[in-house]
Each structure stands twice: as structure tokens, then as C-alpha cells.
N, C-alpha and C positions, 0 to 999 in steps of 0.2 A: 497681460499675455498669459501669466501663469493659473490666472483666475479662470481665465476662457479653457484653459488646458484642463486644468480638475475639475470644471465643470462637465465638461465635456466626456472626462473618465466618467462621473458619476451617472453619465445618461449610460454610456458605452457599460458599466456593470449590468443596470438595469433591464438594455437591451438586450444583453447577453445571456441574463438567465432565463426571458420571455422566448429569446430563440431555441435554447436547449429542452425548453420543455415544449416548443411545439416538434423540436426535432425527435424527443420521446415520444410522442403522440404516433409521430409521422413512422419510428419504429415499432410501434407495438401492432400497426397495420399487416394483418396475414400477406406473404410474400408468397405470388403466383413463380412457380418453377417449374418449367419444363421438364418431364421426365423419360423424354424418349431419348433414344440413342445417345447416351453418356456411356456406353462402352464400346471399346474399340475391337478391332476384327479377332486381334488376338488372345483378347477377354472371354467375349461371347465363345470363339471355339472352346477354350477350357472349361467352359461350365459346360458346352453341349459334349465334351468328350470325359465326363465326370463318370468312375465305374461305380459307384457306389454314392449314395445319397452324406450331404456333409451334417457333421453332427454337433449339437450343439448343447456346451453341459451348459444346465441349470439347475440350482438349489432354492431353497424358499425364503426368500427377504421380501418380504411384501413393503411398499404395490409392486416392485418387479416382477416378481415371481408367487405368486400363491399356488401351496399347490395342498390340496385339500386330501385328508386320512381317506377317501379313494382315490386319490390318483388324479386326480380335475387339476389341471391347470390353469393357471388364468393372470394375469397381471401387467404392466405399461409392456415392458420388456416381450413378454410374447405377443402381444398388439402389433407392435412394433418390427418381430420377424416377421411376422403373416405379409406387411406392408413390405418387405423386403422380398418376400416370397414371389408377392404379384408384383414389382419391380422389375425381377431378374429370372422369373418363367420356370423358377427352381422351388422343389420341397428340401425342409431341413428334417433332419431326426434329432429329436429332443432328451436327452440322458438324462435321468433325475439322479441328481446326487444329496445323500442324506445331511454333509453340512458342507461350506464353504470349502473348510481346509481340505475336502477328501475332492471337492469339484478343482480347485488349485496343481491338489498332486497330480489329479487325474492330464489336466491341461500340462505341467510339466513334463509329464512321463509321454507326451505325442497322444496321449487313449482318444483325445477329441481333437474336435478341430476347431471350431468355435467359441468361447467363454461370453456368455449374455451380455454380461455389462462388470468393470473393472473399472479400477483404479488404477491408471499407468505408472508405476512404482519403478525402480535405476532394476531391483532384482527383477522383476519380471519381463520388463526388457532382453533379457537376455531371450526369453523362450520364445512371446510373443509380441507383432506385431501390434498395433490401436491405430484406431479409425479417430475422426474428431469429436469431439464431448457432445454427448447425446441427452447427457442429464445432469444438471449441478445441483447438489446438495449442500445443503447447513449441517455441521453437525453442532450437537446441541448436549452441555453438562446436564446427565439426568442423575439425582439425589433422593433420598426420602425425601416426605413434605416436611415434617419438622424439623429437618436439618437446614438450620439456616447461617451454620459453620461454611458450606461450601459456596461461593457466588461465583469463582473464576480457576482457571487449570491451575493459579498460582494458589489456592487455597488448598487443594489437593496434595499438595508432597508429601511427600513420605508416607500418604495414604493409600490403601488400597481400592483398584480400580478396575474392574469387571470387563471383557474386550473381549470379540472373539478373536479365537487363533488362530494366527498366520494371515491376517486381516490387513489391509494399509492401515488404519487408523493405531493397528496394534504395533506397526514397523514405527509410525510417527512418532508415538508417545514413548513409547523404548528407547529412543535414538534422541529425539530433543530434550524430552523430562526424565531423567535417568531414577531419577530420586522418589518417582509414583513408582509404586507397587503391583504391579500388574495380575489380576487374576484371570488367568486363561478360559474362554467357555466355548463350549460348541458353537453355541448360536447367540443370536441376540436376546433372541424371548430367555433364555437361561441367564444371561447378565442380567436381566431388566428383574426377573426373577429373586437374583444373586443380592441385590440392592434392595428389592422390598423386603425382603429377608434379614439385611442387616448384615449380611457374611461379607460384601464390598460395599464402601462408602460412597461410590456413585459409577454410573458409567457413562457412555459417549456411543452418543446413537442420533439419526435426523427424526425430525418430527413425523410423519407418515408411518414410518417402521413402529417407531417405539408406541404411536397410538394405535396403532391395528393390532399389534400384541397386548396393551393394556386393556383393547374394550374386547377382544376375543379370552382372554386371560382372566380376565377379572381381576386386575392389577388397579388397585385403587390408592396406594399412597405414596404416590412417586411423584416429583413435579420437575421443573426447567429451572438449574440453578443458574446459567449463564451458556453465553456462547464458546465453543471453541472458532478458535481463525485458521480453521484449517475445512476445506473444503472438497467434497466427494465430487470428482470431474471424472463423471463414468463415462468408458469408451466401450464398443464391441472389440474384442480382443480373438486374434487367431493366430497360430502357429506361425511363427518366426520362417518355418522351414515350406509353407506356403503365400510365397509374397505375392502374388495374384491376384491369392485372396482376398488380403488387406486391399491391393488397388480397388475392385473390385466392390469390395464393403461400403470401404468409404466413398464411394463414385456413390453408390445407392445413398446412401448415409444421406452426402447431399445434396440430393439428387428428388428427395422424398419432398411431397409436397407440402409447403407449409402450415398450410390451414388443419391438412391429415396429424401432422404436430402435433401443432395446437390442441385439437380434439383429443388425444391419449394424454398432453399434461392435462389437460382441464379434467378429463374420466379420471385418471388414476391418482388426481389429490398437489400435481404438481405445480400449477400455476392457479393464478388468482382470475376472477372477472374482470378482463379489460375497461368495461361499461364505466366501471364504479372503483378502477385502480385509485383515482382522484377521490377519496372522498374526504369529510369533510376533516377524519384526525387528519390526513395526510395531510388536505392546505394549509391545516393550522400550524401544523410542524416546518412545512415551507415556507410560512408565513415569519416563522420565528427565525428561519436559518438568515431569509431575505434581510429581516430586522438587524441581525445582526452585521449583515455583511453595507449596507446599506454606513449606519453609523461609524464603522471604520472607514469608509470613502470619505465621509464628511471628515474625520478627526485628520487624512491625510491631505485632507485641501486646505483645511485650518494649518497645521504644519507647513505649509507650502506660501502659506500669506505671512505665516510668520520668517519665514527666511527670503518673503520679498522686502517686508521690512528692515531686517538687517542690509539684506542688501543697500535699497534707497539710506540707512544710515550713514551703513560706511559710505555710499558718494557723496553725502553730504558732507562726510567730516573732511574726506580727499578736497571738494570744493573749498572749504574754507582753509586748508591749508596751502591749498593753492595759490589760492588770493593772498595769504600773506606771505608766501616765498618765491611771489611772480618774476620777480627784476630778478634775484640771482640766481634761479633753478629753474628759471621753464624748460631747457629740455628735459631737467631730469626728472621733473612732476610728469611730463608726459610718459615718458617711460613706464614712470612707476606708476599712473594711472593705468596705461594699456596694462604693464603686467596682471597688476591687482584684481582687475574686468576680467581678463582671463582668467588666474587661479577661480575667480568667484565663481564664474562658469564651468569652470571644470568640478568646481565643489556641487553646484546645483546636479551636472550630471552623473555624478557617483552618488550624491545623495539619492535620486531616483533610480539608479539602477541599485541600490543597497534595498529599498522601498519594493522594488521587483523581486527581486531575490524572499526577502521576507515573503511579499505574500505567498510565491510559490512556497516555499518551505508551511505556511499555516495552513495552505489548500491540501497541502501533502500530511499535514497530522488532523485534518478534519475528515479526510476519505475513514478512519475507521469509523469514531463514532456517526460520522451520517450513514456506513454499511448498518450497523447496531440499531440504529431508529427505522431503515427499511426493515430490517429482519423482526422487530418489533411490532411494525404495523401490519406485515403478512400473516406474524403468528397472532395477531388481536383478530383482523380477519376469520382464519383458518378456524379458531375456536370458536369464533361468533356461526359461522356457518356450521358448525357441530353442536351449536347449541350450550357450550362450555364456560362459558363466559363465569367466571364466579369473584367474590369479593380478593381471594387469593391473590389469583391472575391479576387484575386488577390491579391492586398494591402493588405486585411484583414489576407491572407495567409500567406504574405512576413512577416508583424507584430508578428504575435502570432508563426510562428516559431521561428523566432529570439528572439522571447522572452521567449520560451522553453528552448533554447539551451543559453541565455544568463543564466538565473534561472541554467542552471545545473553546467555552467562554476565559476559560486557564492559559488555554492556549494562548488566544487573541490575547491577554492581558500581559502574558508572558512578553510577548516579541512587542506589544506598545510600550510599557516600561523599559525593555531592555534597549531600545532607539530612541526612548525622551532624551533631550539635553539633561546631565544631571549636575549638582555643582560640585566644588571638588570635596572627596569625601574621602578618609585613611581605610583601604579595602586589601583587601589577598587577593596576590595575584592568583594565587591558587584557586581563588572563588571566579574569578572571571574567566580564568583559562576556562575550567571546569563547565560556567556557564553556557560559555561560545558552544563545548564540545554537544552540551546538552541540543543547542539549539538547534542544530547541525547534524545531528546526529541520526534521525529518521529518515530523512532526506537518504542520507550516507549511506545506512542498513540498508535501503532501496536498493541499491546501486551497490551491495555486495563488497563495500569500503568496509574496513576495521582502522578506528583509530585505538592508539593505546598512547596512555598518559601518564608518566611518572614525576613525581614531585619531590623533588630534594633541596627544597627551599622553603621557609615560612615565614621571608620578609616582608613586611606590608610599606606600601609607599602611598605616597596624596598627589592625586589626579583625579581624571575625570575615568569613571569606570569602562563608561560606555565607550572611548575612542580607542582605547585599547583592544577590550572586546571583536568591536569593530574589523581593525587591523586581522587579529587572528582569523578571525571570521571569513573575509576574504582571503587570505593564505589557504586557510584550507578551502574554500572552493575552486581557487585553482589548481591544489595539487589533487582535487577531485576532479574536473575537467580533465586533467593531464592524465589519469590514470584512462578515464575511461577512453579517452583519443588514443591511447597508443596500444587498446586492448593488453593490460596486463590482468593475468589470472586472478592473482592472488593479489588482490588490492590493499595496500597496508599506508597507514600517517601514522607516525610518531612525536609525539609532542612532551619534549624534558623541561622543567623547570629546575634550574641551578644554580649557587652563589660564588659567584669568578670573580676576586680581588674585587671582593666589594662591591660588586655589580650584578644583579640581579637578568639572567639570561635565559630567554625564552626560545628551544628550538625545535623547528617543525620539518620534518623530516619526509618524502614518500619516498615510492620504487617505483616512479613512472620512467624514470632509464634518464633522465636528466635534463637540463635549459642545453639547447647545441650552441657551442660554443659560440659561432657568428654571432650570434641574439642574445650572449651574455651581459655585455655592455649596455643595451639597448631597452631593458625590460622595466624600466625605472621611469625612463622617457613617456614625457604625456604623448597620448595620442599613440601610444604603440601598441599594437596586439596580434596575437596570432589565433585568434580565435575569428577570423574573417568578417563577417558581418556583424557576427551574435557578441561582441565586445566593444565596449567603450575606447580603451587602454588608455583608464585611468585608475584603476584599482589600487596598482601597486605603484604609482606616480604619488595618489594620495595616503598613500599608506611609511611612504616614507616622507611626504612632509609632515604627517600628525605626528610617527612617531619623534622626526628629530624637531619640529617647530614647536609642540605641543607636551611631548613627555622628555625632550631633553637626552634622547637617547639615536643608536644607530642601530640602520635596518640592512643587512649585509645579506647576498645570498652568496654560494656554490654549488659545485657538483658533488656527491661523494661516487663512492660504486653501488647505492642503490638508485637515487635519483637527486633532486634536487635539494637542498638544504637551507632554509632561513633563518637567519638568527637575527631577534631583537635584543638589545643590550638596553637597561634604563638603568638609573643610580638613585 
């Protein structure tokens, strides 16, 4: 039965990645959109009763915005109004401002009414409205070329870093990296500048900009030390004190025809050739991710025979004991048959939804580096189509893929050792707490959780690492569920390790508001769960048979005044 079962997963993986990639296919197809009457009675009167034409500031970030030492404009961004123009039966006026910060003050002070394309930032909020993202950008670590000191933001502290002012990227790095050095510029070509010069050690700009400056510039020693994870999701932006507008904007926004899109990414540098998105590095790289994901199916169906086999053990050994305690215990062989069928069953179903868990948690730490090997293969692209291709690049290539795909292989190696059976071995609990938190812990960041863990203990005991592990593991997914069910803001786990008369006590703490009391009693019990469908309820059933059957200890919960409270006690 269980053979047919993991069999059957491993077809169901396979199918499942041949579906998503024709479901990519099926999305990268131009989408026909209707663009007539998307605005309403009340709309259309306010643009036909407009006294004065709406205006709209722009500065020069190419491709957005080029605007050339006479006055020529040109760039996606004004492609993109003309398309809104003949949308909405309206002309805009166009205000050239000499750099960002002075087009920002001008948008705060009300002087326009319009802002080309923004970053929707908590401060700017305040002034103006945004429509939906019109355009996403990578930003990209730019360094000298022989600086091979920088590869990642965390290379950078306490070094100086070239940005323009009053910029999102400049709000970002101020506010998360306290510790980089910030050197303020007008513009960007003057950072990019600021860096081949040597006056900052790198700056943070997307590919399109920073190469339209280095081949207009003559900027020859600059290269891509790494990516930053922070992402340019430009909106049209208009006065807060005109909400109309906004409605209005965005109706056009998406409202514009696809394919017309398409055509301005593909003109001004921002997407790839659909034709040939598949080519042959990308299958090869799919090839590799399938590779991998294919042989942990298999290691999980192997895992799965091996605790048929235990199973079929233990009935055997129950059968022979049976046989020799027939005449004075048949009922209570029967009993303790059925029980033992159960627990084992309950054991197979926690062991598979522990197996679930896992994988989502590795799918959840492989989203970055497979973002990293797209963003790789666009920019191998992007050069190749410029002609740029050099031994450099290359290397830089060979490196940072293999260092993606070494990162996710760490990963998978991580969570299969840390669920092998291990035998018993004298370990810190400090190391396993610690480990759980690690495993757990991305997942958690997701989801806006903060654990914090203090250790006031450094007893080591002999067990099995893994079953403990375990235990914590499940504690804190459910005081992760419980927070996120009950919407608390400020999501917080506390986990103390301390030494109580000689007893080693591990306790886990959130502020989900608490167990109600009716279901205090109850939460121990197999088969009980308040998670409706999406739950076993047997987590915390088998989590206090391991700890008291297995590590010889007790698994206690309460309420405090933040939320609920578990304590394991071992000796």
C-alpha cells in the first residue's frame, strides 16, 4: 500500500513540474484586453471638466526618462503616457526636473500632479496616491572590477556607498543597514561615477540605468558584484489630494493593452525574447533543479519501506508473543494488539505530515537561490544581446551559479540528516534547540514571527537528537499557526533553556492570547485539532508520548497573560 502511495507521489512530483511549465508558457502568451469604457460617468466628467491640462514631473533615469542636452525626451515611461493619453482622450504637460530629489519636493509641495514612475515608500504615502506596478526592477551591487572584496550587501559595512538622495533605495539602506556609510549624489551617473573614481566603494543601481550611463559615459571599470533583495516595483504616482485621479490612472493602467506592453518592455531593454526564454543554459539549469528534486522523492519512498518493515517487525514479534501467552492473556493481547496498530498508525501519520512540513519549509529556502539563477540567466542574456559577453562575466557566472545551487544542495542535506533516525549520542541541548530554531526560522521571518532564545543551561544528556528536535519543532509550528489565526501584530516565541533541581527545562512561550480553556484538557488527545481540515491532531499526542516514552521526561502546557506556555522537563 505504501509503495503504491510513494510511487504515485513520485509520478505526481513529475507531473507537477511538466504542468507549471506549460502553465508558464500558457502565461507568457500576450493577453487581449478590452479598452473601452473602463471609466465611469463620474470619471469621464472630471477629466472633461479639467481647467488646465495635468502635469506630470519627470527627471532623467534612463530607459524611463532620457532626456537629451536639448531638451528631447524620450524613454518606456513616456511611451507609456502617450498610451495613456490615447486611452483617456487627454494631453499631459511634461515638467523637466533637473534631479529626482528636486522632482520628489516638487510632488510634495502639490507644484505637480503626476510623478512618472515611484517607488511606493510608508513616507510617500502620506502625499501620494500609486496605481499597480508598471515595472519591476533588480537592483544590482555595482563595485570596481578589481574589487573582489565586495560580492553581497553584507560585504559592505561600514563601507562607503554612493545612492542618490532622498531616493527609496536610499530610505532602504539607511533604515535596514545602519552600519554602510552612505554617500549622498544627485543622480545616479554621479554615484556610478563616485565608484569608478574610488571616492565610494560600490553602489546600488538596476542593470539598464547603470549601462546606459557606462556606454554614454565612458565608464569602463565598473562590474556586478552581487545582487541586492530588494526590488524597484514602480507605480505612477499622483497627489493624495486628487483621488479621481488615482482611480482613473490605474483603470487606464489596467486597462492598456497587453501586447502595447509588451512592446515598450521589449523597446526600452525590460524583458527578454519570449521565442528563446527556454534556451538551452535555462533547460540545463532545470534539468539540474528536476535532478535534484526527483532523488529526494526516491530517498522519501526508501524511508517509507523502511518503516514498513519495522512495522511488519513489530507484528511479527506481537504474533509470537501471542502464541505463547494464548491460554492466559487472550483478551489482553487483543487489546494491546489493537492499541499498538493504532499508535503505529498514528506514528506513520505524523511522520508524513513532519515529511510535509519539511518539504514546504526547503521549497520556502530554495525560492531565493532559484530567484538568483533567473536573475543570472537574464543578465547572461541581456550581455549576450549587447555583445558583452567576456571571460569576466563568465567566471563571475560560473561562481555565483554554483554557489546557488551549492546553497540549495545545503539546504536538502540539512533537513535529510536532521529527520535520519540517529543512535543515541551525548549532545547540547543548546545545539538542538538552536537547530530546530534555524530550521524554522525562514519559514517564520516570512510570516513576520520573531523568535528569541536564551540559554541558561549547558547540561548535555544521551538520547536521540533528532526526537527532541522534533518535538520543538512542532511546538513552535503551532504557536506559529496560533499567532497567525488570531491576527496578532506583533508576533513574538520565546524559547528559555534552564536548570530546575536538577532537571533540565525547556520552555516555549508566544502571545497568540492563549489554549481557551474548554480545549485545555483536550489538546493532548489523538485525533484532536482545531485547525479543521488542514490538521492531523496528532502532533502534540505524539509529542508527549516521545517525550515521556522515549526521553523519560514531561510535556505540560498553560496559559500565562501573553499566550500559551509549554514546558518540557527531561533529567
Amino acid at each position: 500500500m505504501y509503495k503504491k502511495s510513494y510511487l504515485f507521489f513520485i509520478a505526481f512530483v513529475i507531473l507537477l513540474s511538466f504542468f507549471l511549465l506549460m502553465q508558464l508558457k500558457e502565461l507568457s502568451k500576450p493577453q487581449q484586453i478590452t479598452t473601452k469604457n473602463f471609466l465611469n460617468q463620474k470619471e469621464k466628467t472630471w477629466l472633461r471638466t479639467l481647467k488646465k491640462p495635468l502635469t506630470v514631473g519627470i527627471t532623467n533615469i534612463p530607459n524611463q526618462v532620457i532626456i537629451s542636452p536639448e531638451g528631447k525626451t524620450a524613454g518606456f515611461s513616456l511611451d507609456l503616457f502617450h498610451l495613456l493619453e490615447q486611452e483617456l482622450g487627454i494631453s499631459f504637460k511634461y515638467i523637466s526636473f533637473p534631479t529626482w530629489h528636486a522632482l520628489m519636493d516638487a510632488a510634495k509641495k502639490g507644484k505637480i500632479d503626476i510623478v512618472f514612475a515611484a517607488q511606493k515608500t510608508q513616507e510617500r504615502l502620506g502625499y501620494l496616491d500609486f496605481t499597480d506596478v508598471i515595472l519591476t526592477q533588480q537592483n544590482k551591487i555595482i563595485t570596481q572590477r578589481d574589487n573582489f572584496l565586495v560580492s553581497d550587501i553584507e560585504s559592505l559595512q561600514a563601507k562607503s556607498v554612493a545612492l542618490v538622495d532622498k531616493s527609496a533605495i536610499f530610505a532602504y539602506i539607511q533604515n535596514k543597514y545602519p552600519s554602510i556609510v552612505i554617500k549622498p549624489c544627485e543622480t545616479e551617473l554621479k554615484a556610478l561615477q563616485a565608484v569608478a573614481a574610488g571616492t565610494a566603494e560600490a553602489t546600488i543601481s538596476e542593470p539598464v540605468r547603470a549601462s546606459y550611463y557606462m556606454s554614454q559615459y565612458n565608464i569602463q571599470n565598473l562590474r556586478v558584484a552581487g545582487d541586492l533583495d530588494y526590488l524597484y516595483q514602480l507605480r505612477i504616482a499622483s497627489q493624495s489630494s486628487l483621488p479621481v485621479l488615482n482611480v482613473i490612472l490605474s483603470k487606464a493602467v489596467t486597462n492598456l493593452p497587453q501586447q502595447e506592453l509588451q512592446s515598450l518592455y521589449l523597446k526600452w531593454g525590460y524583458i527578454k525574447d519570449k521565442e528563446r526564454y527556454f534556451d538551452k543554459q535555462t533547460l540545463i539549469y532545470l534539468a539540474i533543479a528536476f535532478g535534484i528534486i526527483l532523488p529526494f522523492s526516491i530517498y522519501l519512498y526508501f524511508i517509507n519501506l523502511s518503516l514498513e518493515h519495522e512495522v511488519k517487525r513489530r507484528k511479527d514479534a506481537q504474533d509470537k508473543l501471542r502464541a505463547l501467552n494464548q491460554n492466559l492473556q487472550q483478551q489482553v493481547r487483543q487489546e494491546v494488539e489493537k492499541q499498538r496498530e493504532q499508535e503505529l498508525h498514528m506514528l506513520q501519520q505524523n511522520r508524513l505530515a513532519q515529511m510535509g512540513n519539511m518539504m514546504n519549509m526547503i521549497a520556502h529556502q530554495w525560492k531565493q537561490p532559484l530567484n538568483a539563477l533567473s536573475m543570472l540567466m537574464q543578465t547572461v542574456r541581456h550581455k549576450y544581446k549587447q555583445s558583452k559577453l567576456n571571460d569576466d562575466f563568465i567566471e563571475y557566472f560560473d561562481k555565483n551559479a554554483k554557489k546557488q545551487l551549492q546553497e540549495m544542495t545545503k539546504v536538502t542535506n540539512d533537513f535529510m540528516h536532521y529527520f535520519r533516525p540517529k543512535d543515541k549520542l551525548e549532545f547540547s541541548i543548546d545545539e538542538i534547540i538552536t537547530h530546530s530554531i534555524n530550521l524554522v526560522k525562514p519559514v517564520f521571518q516570512a510570516k513576520n514571527i520573531s523568535i528569541t532564545y536564551e540559554n541558561k543551561s549547558t547540561k548535555t544528556l544521551t538520547m536521540q537528537s533528532d526526537i527532541l528536535g522534533q518535538v520543538i519543532i512542532n511546538i513552535l509550528n503551532n504557536a506559529k499557526d496560533a499567532l497567525i489565526e488570531n491576527n496578532i501584530e506583533d508576533k513574538n516565541i520565546y524559547i528559555t533553556l534552564t536548570l530546575r533541581h536538577n532537571q533540565t527545562e525547556i520552555i516555549i512561550e508566544d502571545n497568540a492570547g492563549g489554549i481557551p480553556q474548554d480545549i485545555m484538557n483536550k489538546i493532548f488527545d489523538p485525533y484532536f485539532s482545531t485547525k479543521d481540515d488542514t490538521g492531523t491532531g496528532l502532533g502534540l499526542y505524539m509529542s508527549k508520548i516521545i517525550i515521556e516514552n522515549y526521553c523519560a521526561g514531561t510535556l505540560c502546557v498553560r496559559n500565562t497573560d501573553k499566550g500559551a506556555l509549554f514546558s518540557i522537563t527531561v533529567s
